[in-house]
C-alpha positions as CSV (number, residue, x, y, z in Angstrom):
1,X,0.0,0.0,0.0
2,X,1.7,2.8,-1.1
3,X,-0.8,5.2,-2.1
4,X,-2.4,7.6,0.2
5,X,-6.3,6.4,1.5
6,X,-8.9,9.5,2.4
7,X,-11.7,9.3,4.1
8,X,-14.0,11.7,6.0
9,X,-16.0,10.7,8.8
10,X,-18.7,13.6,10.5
11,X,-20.2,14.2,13.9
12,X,-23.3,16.6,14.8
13,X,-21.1,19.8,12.5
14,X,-17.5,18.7,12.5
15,X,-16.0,17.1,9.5
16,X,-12.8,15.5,9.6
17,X,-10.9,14.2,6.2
18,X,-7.8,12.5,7.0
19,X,-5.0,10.8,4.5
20,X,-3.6,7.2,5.6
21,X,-0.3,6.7,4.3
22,X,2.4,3.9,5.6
23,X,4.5,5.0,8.2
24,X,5.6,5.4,11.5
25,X,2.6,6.4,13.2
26,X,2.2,9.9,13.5
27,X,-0.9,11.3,13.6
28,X,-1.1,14.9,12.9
29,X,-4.5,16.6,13.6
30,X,-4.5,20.5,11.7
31,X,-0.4,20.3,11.8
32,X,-0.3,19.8,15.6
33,X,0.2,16.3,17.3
34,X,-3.1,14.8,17.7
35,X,-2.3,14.5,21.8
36,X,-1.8,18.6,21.8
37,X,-4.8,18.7,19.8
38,X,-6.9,16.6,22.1
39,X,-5.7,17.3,25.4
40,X,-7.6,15.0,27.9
41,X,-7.2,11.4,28.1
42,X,-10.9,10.4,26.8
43,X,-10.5,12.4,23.7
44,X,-7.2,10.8,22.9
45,X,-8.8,7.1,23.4
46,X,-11.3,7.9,21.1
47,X,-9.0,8.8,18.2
48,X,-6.9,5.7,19.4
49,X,-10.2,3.3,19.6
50,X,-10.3,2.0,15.7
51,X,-6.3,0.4,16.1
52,X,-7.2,-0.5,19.6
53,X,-10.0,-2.7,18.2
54,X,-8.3,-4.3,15.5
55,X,-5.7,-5.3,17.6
56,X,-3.1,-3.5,15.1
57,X,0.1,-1.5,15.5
58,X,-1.1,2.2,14.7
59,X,3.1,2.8,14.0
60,X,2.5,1.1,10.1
61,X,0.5,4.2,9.3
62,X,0.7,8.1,9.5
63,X,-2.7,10.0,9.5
64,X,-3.0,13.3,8.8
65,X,-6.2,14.9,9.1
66,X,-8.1,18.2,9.1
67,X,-11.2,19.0,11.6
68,X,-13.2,21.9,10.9
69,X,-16.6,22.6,12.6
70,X,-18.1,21.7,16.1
71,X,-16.7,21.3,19.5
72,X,-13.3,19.2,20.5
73,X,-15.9,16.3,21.6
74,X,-17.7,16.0,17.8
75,X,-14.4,16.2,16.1
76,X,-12.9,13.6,18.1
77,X,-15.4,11.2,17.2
78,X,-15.8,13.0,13.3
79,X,-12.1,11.3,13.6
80,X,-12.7,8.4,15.2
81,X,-15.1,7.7,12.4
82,X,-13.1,8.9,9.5
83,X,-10.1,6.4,10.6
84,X,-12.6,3.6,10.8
85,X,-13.6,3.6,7.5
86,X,-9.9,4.3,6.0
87,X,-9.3,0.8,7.9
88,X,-11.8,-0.6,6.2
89,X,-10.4,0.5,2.7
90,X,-6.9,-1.2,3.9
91,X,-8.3,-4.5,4.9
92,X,-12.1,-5.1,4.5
93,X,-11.5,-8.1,6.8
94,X,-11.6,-5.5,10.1
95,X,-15.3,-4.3,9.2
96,X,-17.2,-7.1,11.3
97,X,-14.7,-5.9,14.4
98,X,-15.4,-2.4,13.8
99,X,-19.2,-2.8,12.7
100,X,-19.3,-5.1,16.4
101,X,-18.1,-1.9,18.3
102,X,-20.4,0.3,16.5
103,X,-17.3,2.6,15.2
104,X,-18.8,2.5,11.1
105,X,-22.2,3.9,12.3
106,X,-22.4,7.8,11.7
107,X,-23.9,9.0,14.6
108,X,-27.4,11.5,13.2
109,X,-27.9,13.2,16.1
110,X,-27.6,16.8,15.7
111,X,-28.6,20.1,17.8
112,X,-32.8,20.7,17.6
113,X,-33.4,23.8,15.6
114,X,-34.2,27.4,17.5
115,X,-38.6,27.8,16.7
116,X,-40.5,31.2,16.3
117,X,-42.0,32.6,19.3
118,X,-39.8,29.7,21.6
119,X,-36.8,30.6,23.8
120,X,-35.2,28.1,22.2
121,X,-35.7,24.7,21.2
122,X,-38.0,23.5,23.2
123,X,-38.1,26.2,26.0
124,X,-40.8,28.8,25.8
125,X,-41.4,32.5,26.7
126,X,-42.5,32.5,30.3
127,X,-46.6,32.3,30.0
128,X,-48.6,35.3,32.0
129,X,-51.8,34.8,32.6
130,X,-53.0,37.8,33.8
C-alpha cells in the first residue's frame, strides 16, 4: 500500500478528512500532534479506539487529518469515524470488528433547531396569565 487512503468521517457539525499513508505512526491533527490537539485522556482514546480494536500497531501508518466545525468532543469522534472507514479500505476483513463496536455507524444526532415565538428549542417565553 503505497498510495495515500482518504476518508471523511462527521459528527453533529465537524467534519474530519484524513489521509492514511504507511508510516511510522504519527498522527497529525490541523499540523499539531493529535495528543496537543486533544488534550484530555478520553479524547485521545477515542481517536486511538479503531487500532485499539483491530488489535493493530497504529506505527504502520501516518494519518493526517483536518477538523473543521463543532466542539473538540464531535471532532474527536468526526475522527474516530473517518479512521474507521480508512481501515476498512486497507483490509475489509476488520469491518465485522469495527461494525461489532459500532465505530462505522455515523452517529445522526444533531442540535434541535431554535422555533419562532420559543426561547429556544423546546423552552418557551414564560406564560402570564393575567
Amino acid at each position: 500500500m503505497s498510495e495515500t487512503i482518504h476518508c471523511i468521517g462527521r459528527r453533529k457539525t465537524s467534519v474530519a478528512r484524513i489521509y492514511l499513508t504507511k508510516g511510522k505512526g504519527e498522527i497529525t491533527v490541523n499540523d499539531k500532534n493529535y495528543r496537543t490537539y486533544f488534550p484530555t485522556g478520553v479524547l485521545q482514546f477515542l481517536v486511538e479506539h479503531p487500532f485499539n480494536i483491530i488489535t493493530a500497531e497504529k506505527s504502520q501508518h501516518n494519518i493526517t487529518a483536518t477538523i473543521q466545525g463543532g466542539g473538540i468532543k464531535g471532532q474527536a469522534e468526526a475522527l474516530r469515524l473517518a479512521i474507521s472507514r480508512a481501515l476498512v479500505q486497507i483490509n475489509p476483513e476488520y469491518k465485522p470488528l469495527l461494525r461489532a463496536a459500532n465505530l462505522l455507524t455515523r452517529d445522526p444526532r444533531m442540535v434541535e433547531r431554535k422555533k419562532p415565538g420559543q426561547k429556544k428549542a423546546r423552552k418557551r417565553f414564560q406564560f402570564t396569565k393575567r
